[in-house]
FILO-630979 format. One record per residue: residue in one letter; x, y, z of N, C-alpha, C, O in turn. Coordinates in steps of 0.2 Angstrom, whole numbers, plus 2048, in hexadecimal, padded with zeros to 3 digits. Example, Ala and Ser with C-alpha at 12.3 -4.5 7.8 and 13.67 -1.06 7.14 Angstrom:
a8427E482783E7EA8278427F08278477EF82As8407F58238447FB824840800827843806828
END
This chain:
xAC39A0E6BAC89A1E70AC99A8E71AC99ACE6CxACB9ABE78ACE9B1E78AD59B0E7BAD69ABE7ExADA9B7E79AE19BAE7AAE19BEE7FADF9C4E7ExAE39BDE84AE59C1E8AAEB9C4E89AF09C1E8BxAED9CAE87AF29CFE85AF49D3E8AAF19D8E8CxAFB9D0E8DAFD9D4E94AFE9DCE91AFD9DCE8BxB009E2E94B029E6E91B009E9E8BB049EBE87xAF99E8E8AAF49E9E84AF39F1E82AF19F2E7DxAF49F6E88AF19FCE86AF8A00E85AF8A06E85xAFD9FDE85B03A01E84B06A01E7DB039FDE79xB0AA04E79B0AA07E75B0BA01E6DB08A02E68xB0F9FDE6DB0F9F6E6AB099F1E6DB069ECE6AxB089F2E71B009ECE76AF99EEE6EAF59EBE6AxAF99F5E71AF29FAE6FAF29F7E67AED9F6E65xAFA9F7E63AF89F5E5CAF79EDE5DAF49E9E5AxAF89ECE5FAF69E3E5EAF29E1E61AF19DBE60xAED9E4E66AE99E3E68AE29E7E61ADC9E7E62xAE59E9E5DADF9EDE5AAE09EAE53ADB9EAE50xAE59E7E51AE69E3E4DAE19DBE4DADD9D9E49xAE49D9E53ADE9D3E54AD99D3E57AD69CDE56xAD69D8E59ACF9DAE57ACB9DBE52AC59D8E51xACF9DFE4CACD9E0E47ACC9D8E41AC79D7E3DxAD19D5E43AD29CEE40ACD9CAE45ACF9C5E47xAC89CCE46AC39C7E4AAC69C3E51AC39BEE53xACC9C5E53ACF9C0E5BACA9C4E61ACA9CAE60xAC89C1E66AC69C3E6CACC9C6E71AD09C2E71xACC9CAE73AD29CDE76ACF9CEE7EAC99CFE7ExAD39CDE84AD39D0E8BADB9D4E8AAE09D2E87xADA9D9E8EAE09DEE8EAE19DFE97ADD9E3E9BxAE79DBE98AEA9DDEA1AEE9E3EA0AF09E3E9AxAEF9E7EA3AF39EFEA2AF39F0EA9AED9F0EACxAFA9F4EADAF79F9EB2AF99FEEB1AFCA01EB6xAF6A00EA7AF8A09EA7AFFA0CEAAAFEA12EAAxB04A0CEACB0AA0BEADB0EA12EA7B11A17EA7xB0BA0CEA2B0EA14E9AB0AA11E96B0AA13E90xB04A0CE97AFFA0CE93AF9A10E93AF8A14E98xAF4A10E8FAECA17E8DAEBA12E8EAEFA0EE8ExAE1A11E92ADBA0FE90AD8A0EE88AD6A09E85xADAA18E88AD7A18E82AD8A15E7AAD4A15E75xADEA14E7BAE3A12E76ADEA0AE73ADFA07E6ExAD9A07E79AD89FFE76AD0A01E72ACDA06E73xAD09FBE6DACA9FBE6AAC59FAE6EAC59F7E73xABD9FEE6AAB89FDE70AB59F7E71AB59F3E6DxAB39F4E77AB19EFE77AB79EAE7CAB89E4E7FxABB9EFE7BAC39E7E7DAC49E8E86AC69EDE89xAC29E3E89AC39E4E91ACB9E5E93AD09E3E90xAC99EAE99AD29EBE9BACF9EAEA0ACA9EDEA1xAD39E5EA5AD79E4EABADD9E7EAEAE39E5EACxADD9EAEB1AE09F0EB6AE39EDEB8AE09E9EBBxAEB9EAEB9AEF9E6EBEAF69E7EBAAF79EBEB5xAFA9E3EBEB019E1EBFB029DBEBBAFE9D7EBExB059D8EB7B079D1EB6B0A9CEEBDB099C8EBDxB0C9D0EC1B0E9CFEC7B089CCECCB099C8ED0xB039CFECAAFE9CCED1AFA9C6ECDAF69C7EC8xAFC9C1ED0AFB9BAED0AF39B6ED0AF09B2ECDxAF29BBED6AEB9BAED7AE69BDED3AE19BAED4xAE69C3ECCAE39C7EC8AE59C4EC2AE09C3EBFxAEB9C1EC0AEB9BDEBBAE69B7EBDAE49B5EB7xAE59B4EC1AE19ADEC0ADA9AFEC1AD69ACEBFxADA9B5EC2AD19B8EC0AD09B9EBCACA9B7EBAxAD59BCEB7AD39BEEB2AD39B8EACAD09B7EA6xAD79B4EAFAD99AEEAAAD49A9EACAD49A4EA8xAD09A8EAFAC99A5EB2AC39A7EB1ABE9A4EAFxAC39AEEB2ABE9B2EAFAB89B3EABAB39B6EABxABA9AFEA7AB89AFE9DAB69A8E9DAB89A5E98xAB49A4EA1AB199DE9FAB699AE9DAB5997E97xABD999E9FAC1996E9AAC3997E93AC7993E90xAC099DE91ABF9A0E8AAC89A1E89ACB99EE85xACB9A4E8EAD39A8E8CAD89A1E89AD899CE8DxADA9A1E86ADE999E84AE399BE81AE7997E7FxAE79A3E80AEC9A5E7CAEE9ABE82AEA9AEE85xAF59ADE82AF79B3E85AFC9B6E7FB019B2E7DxAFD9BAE7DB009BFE7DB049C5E80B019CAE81xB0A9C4E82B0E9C6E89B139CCE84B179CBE7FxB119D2E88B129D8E85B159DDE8BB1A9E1E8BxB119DBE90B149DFE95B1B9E1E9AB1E9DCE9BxB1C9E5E9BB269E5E9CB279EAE9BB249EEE98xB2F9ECE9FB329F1E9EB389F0E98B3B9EBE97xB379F7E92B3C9F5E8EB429FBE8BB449FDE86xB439FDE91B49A03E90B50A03E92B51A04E98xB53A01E8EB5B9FFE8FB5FA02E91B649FFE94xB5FA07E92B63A0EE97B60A0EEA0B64A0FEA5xB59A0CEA0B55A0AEA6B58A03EAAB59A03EB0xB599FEEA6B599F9EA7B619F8EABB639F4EB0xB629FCEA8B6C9FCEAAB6BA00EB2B6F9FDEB6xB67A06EB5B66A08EB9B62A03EC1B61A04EC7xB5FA00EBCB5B9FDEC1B589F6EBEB529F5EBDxB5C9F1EBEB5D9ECEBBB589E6EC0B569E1EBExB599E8EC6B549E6ECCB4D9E6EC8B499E1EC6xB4C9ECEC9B449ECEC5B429E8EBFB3D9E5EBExB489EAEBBB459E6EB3B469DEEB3B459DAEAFxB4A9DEEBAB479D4EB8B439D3EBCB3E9D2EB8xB419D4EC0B3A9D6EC4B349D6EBEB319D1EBDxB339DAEBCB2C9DDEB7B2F9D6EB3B2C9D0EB4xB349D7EAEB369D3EA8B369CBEA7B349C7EA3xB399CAEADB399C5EAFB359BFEB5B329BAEB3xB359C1EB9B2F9BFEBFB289C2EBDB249BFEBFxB279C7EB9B219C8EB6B1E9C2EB1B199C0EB1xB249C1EADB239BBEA7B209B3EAAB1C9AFEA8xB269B3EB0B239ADEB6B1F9ADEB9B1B9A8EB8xB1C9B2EBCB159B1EBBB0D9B1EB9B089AEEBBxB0F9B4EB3B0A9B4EAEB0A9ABEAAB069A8EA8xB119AAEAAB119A2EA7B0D99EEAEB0899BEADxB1099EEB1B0E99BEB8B0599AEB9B03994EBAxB009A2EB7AFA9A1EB5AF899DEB1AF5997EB2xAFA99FEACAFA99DEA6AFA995EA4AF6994E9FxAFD990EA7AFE98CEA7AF7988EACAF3984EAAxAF798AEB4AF2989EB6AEB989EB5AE7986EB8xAEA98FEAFAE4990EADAE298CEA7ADC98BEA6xAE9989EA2AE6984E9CAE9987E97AEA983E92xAEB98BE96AEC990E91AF198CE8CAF798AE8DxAEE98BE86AF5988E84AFA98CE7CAFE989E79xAF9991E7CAFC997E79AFD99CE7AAF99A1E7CxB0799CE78B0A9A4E7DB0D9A7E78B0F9A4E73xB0E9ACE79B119B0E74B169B7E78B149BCE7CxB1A9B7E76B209BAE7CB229C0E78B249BEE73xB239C6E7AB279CCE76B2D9CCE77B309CBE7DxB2E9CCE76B3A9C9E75B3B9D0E71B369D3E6FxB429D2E71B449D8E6EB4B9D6E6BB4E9D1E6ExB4E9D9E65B539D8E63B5A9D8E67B5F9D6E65xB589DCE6EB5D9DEE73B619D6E73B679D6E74xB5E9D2E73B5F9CAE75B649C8E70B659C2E6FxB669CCE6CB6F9CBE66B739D0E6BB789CEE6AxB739D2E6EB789D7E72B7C9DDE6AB799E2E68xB809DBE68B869DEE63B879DBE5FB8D9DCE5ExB859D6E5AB869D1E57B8A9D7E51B899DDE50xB8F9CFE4FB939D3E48B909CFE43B939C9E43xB8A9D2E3FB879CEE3BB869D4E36B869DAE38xB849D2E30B809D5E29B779D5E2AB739D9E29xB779CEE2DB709CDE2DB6F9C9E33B729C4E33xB699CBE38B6B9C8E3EB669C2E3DB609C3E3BxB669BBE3FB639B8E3EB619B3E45B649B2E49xB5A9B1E44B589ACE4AB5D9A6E4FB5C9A3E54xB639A6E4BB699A3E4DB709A6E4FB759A4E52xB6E9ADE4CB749B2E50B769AFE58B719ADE5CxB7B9AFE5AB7B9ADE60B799B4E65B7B9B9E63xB759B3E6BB739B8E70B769B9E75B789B5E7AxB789C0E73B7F9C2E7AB7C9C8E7BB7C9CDE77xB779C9E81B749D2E81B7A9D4E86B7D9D1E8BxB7A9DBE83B7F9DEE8AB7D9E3E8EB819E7E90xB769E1E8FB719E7E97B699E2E96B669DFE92xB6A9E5E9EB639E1EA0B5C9E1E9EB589DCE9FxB5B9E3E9CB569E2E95B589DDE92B569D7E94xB5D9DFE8DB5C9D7E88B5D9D1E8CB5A9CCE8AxB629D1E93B609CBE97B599C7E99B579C2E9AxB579CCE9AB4F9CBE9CB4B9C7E97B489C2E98xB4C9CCE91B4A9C9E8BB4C9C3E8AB479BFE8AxB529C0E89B549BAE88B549B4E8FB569AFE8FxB519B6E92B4F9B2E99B489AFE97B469AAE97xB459B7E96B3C9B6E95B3C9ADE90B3A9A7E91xB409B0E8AB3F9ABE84B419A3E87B3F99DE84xB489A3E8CB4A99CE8FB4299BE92B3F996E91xB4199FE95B3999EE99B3699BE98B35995E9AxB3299EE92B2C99DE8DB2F997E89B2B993E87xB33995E87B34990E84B33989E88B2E985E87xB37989E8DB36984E92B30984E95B2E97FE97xB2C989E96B25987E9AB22983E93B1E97FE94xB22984E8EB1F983E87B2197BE88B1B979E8AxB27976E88B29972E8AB2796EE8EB28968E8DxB24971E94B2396CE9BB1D96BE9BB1B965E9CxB18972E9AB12973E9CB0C972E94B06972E95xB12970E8CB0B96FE87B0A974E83B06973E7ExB0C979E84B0C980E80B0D980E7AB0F97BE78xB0A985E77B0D987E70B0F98FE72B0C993E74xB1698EE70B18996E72B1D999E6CB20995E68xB1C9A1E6BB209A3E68B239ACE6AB209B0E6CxB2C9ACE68B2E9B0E6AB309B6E67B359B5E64xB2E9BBE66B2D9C1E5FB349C5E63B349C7E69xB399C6E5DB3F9CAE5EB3D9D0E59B3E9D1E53xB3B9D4E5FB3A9DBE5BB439DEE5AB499DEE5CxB409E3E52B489E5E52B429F0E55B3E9F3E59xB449F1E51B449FAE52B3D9FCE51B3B9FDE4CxB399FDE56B309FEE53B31A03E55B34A05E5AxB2AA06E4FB2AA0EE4DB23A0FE4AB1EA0BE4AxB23A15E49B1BA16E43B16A17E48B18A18E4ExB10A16E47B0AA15E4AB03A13E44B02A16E3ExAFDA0FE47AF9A0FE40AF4A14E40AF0A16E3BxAF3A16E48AF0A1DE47AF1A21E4AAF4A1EE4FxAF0A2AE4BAF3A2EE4FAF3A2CE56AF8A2AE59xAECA2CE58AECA29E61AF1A25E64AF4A26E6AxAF2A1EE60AF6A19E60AFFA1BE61B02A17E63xB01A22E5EB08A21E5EB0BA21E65B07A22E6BxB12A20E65B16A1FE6BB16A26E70B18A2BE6ExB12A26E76B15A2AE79B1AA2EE7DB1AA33E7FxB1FA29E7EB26A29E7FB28A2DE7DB25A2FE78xB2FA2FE7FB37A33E7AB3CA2EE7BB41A31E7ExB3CA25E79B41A21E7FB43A22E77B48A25E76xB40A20E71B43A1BE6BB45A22E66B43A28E67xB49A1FE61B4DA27E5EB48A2BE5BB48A31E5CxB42A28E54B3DA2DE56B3AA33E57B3AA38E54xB38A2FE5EB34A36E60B39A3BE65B39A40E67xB3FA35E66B46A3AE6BB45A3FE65B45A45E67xB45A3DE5EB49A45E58B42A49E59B43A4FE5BxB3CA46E58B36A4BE59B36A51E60B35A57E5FxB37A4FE65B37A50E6BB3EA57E6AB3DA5DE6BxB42A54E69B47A5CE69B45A60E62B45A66E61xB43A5DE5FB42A62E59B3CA68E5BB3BA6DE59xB37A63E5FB2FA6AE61B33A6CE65B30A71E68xB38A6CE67B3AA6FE6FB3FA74E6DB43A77E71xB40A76E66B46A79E62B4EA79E64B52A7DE65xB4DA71E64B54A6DE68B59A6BE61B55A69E5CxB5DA6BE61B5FA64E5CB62A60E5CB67A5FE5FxB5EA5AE59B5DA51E5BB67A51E5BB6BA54E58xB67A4AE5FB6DA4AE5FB6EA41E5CB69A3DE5DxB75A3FE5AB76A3AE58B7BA37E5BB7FA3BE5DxB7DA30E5CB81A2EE62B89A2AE5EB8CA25E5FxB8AA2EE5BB92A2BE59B8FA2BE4FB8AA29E4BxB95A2EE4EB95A2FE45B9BA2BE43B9AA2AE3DxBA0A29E45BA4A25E44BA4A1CE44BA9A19E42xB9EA18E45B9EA15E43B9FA10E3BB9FA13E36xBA0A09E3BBA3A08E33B9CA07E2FB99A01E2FxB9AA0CE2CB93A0CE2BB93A0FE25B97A14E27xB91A11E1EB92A15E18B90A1EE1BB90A22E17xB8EA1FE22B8DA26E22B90A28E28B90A2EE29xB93A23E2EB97A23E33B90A21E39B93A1EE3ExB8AA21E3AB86A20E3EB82A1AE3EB81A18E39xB7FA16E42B7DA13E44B76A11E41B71A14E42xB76A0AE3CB72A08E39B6EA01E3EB709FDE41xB67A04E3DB629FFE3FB5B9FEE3BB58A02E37xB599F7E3CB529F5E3AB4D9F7E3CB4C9F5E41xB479FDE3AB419FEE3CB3B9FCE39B3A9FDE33xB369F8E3EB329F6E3EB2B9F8E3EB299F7E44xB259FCE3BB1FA00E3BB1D9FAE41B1D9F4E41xB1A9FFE45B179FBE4AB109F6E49B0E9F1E4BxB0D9FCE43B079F6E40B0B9EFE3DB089E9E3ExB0F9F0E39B129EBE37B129E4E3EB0F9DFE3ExB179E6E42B189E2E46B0F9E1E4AB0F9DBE4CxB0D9E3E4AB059E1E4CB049D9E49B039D4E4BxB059DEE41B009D9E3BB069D0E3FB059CAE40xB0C9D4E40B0F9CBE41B0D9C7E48B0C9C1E49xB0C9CDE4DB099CAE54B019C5E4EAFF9BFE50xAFE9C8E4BAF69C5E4AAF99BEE46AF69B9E48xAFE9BEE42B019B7E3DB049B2E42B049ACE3FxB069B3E4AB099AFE4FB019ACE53AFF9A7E55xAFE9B3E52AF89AFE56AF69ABE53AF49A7E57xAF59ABE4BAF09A5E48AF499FE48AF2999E49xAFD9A1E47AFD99BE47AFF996E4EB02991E4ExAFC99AE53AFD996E58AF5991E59AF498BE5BxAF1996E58AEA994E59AE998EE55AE498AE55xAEF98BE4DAED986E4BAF1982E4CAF097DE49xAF6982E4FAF897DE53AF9978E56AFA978E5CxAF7972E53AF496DE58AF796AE60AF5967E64xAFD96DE60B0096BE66B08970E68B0A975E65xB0A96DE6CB11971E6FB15972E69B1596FE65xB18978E6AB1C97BE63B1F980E65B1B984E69xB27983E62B2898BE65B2A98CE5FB2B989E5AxB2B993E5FB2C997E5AB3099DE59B2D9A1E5CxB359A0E58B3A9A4E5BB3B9A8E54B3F9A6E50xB389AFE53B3A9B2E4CB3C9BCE4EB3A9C0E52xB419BBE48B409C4E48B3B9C7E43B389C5E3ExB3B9CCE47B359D1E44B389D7E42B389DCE46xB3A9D7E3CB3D9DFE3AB3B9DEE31B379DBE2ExB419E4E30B3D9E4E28B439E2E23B439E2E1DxB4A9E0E28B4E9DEE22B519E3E21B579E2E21xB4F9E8E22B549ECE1BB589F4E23B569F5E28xB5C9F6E22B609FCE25B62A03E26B67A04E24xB5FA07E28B5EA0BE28B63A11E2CB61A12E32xB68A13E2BB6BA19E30B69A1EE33B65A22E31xB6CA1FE39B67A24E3DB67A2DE3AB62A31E3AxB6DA2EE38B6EA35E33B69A33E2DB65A38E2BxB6AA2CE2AB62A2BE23B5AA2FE28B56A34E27xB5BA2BE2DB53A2DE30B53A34E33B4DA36E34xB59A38E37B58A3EE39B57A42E31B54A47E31xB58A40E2AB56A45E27B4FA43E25B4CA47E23xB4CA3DE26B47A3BE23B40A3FE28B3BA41E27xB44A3EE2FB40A41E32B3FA4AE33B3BA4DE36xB44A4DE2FB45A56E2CB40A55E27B3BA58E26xB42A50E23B3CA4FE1CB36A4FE1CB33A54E19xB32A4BE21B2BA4AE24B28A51E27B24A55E25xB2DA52E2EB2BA59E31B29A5FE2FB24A62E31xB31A62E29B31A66E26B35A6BE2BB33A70E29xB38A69E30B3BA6CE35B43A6BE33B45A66E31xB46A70E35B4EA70E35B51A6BE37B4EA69E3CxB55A69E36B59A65E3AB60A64E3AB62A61E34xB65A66E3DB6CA64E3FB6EA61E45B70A64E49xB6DA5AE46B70A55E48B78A58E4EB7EA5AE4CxB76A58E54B7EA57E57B80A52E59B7CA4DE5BxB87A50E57B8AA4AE58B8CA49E5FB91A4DE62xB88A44E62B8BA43E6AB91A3CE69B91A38E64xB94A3BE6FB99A34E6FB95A2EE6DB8FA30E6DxB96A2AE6BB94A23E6BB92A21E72B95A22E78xB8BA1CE71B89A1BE77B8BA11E79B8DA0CE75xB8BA12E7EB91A0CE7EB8CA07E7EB87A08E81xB8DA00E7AB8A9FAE78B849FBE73B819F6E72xB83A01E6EB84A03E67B859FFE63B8AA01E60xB829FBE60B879F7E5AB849FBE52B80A00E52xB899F8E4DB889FEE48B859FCE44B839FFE3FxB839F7E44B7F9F4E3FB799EFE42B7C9EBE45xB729EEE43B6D9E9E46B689EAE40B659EFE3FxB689E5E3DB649E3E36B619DCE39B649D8E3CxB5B9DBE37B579D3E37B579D0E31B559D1E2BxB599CBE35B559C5E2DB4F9C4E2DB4D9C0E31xB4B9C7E28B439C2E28B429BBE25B3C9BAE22xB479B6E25B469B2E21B409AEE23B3C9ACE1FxB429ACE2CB3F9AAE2FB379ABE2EB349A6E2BxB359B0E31B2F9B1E33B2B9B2E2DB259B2E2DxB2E9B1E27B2B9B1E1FB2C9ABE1DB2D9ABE17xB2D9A6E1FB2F99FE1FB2899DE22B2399BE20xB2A99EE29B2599AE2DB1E99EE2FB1A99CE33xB1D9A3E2CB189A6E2CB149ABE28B0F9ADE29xB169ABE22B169AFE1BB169B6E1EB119B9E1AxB189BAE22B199BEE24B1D9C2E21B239C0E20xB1C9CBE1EB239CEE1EB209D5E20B1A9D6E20xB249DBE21B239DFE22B219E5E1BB249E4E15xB1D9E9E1AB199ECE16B1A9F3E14B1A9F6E0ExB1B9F6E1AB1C9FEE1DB22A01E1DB27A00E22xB23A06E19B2BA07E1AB2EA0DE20B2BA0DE25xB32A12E20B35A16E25B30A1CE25B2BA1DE29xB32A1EE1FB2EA25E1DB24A24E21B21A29E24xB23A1DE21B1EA1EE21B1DA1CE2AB17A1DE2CxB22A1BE2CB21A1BE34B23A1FE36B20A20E3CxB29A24E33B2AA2CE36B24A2FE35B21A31E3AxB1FA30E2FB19A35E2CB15A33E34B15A37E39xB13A2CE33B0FA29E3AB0FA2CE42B0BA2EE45xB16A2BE42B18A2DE49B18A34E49B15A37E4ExB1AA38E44B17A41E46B11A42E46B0FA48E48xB0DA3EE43B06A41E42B01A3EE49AFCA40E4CxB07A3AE4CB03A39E53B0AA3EE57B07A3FE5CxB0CA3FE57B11A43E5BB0DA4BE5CB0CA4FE60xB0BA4CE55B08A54E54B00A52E5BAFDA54E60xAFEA4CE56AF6A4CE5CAF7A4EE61AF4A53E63xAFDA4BE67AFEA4CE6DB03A54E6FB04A56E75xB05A58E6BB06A5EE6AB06A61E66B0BA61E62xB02A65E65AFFA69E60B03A6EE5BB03A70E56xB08A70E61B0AA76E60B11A73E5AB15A77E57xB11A6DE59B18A6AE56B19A6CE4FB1EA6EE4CxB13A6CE4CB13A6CE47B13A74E45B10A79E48xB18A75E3EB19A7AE3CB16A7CE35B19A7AE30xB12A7FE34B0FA80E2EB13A86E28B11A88E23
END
């Protein structure tokens, strides 16, 4: 069988598209380069130049292949929550009428496995220790609505149409598995710290008063290859599936990290100065977003591997790739 991987050459697509390559899966890659590379896919992996939106490119390309395509992987989408809030139009559009129609293909072509990128956004502020697949889902911006529509989506089309589907709640991804590969963006805090720091800026942090043992804001980060390896553990176990099934898991590492722990971790890595300015708290901020992995290690023997240190080193080593001048000898 081959995997049609919407959003494949974008920055999360490109590792899991190179993961399941590597693990012997056949991959087609839809992208229209938007904020996805070309170059970012492995050799050999067709990309299809389009829109999830155009209707008519999806059933080409989902016909195309002898019937070969029998699995999608839905990657593509808008995912910046300060954006989302400005133009909210747009993002159910892409996020969601995007998702509608690629199911909609999908379903006419035969396809009988979906796999949907959901993001942790889809808990809104939960007051939890540890957020679990039962936390109740209150997002508070369009995005996580999105998110939590796509997964109403994806489950009931799973339901009607035969599917085996499953929905991956990213919590914080980071790192990169090789330089080329890292995030090009400045949206996630990362590379926002690397970006003022080559710019002889200082990184700023968004509220120290929080009830947190250092006043700042604690979050779960996930190495991107990691979440790769779980997109490749959802693929098999859809491919053995004998019939309709959904699946709904978090993808994080369990454990918590503060944003003051990672602004020093990331002066540690660098070797760059750093004092942090303290900006207001940013509104719908929670101070605490931790995952359970009980789930996804229950029903998939999955855990995460890779720890922070090792996703800050990652992401400077592709941050310097893309500007040279970053690094300080």
């Amino acid at each position: 069988m081959t995997w049609l991987i919407t959003g494949g050459a974008g920055y999360i697509g490109a590792h899991v598209a190179r993961a399941m390559v590597e693990a012997g899966e056949r991959v087609v890659v839809l992208d229209d380069l938007s904020s996805g590379l070309a170059e970012r896919l492995p050799a050999g992996v067709e990309l299809v130049r389009g829109s999830v939106l155009d209707r008519g490119l999806l059933d080409a390309t989902l016909s195309g292949h002898g019937g070969a395509i029998t699995g999608v992987v839905h990657l593509a989408g808008k995912k910046q929550v300060g954006e989302s809030v400005e133009h909210p139009l747009s993002y159910y559009r892409d996020n969601v009428h995007g998702l509608t129609v690629v199911l909609e293909a999908s379903v006419a072509a035969g396809v009988r496995r979906f796999l949907f990128s959901s993001s942790a956004a889809v808990y809104g502020v939960p007051d939890a220790e540890l957020i679990t697949e039962s936390t109740p889902c209150a997002p508070i911006n369009p995005y996580g609505e999105t998110k939590l529509a796509g997964e109403w989506l994806v489950r009931a089309a799973g339901r009607a149409h035969g599917l085996s589907t499953a929905c991956l709640r990213y919590f914080n991804v980071a790192g990169a598995a090789s330089p080329e590969l890292a995030d090009i963006g400045v949206h996630n805090v990362i590379p926002m710290f690397f970006d003022r720091l080559t710019r002889g800026e200082e990184p700023r942090i968004f509220g120290d008063d929080y009830a947190t043992p250092d006043g700042t804001c604690i979050r779960d980060y996930i190495h991107v290859a990691d979440l790769a390896d779980a997109h490749l553990a959802v693929v098999r176990k859809l491919s053995a599936d004998g019939g309709a099934g959904d699946l709904t898991v978090n993808v994080g590492r369990g454990a918590g990290v503060s944003v003051r722990e990672l602004a020093d971790l990331v002066a540690s890595v660098t070797g760059l100065p750093m004092s942090p300015v303290i900006e207001p708290r940013r509104p719908g901020d929670a101070a605490k977003a931790v995952a359970s992995g009980e789930l996804i290690a229950r029903e998939l023997g999955w855990k995460a591997s890779r720890g922070v240190r090792e996703m800050v080193g990652s992401a400077w080593e592709g941050w310097c790739l893309r500007h040279p001048g970053a690094r300080r000898e």
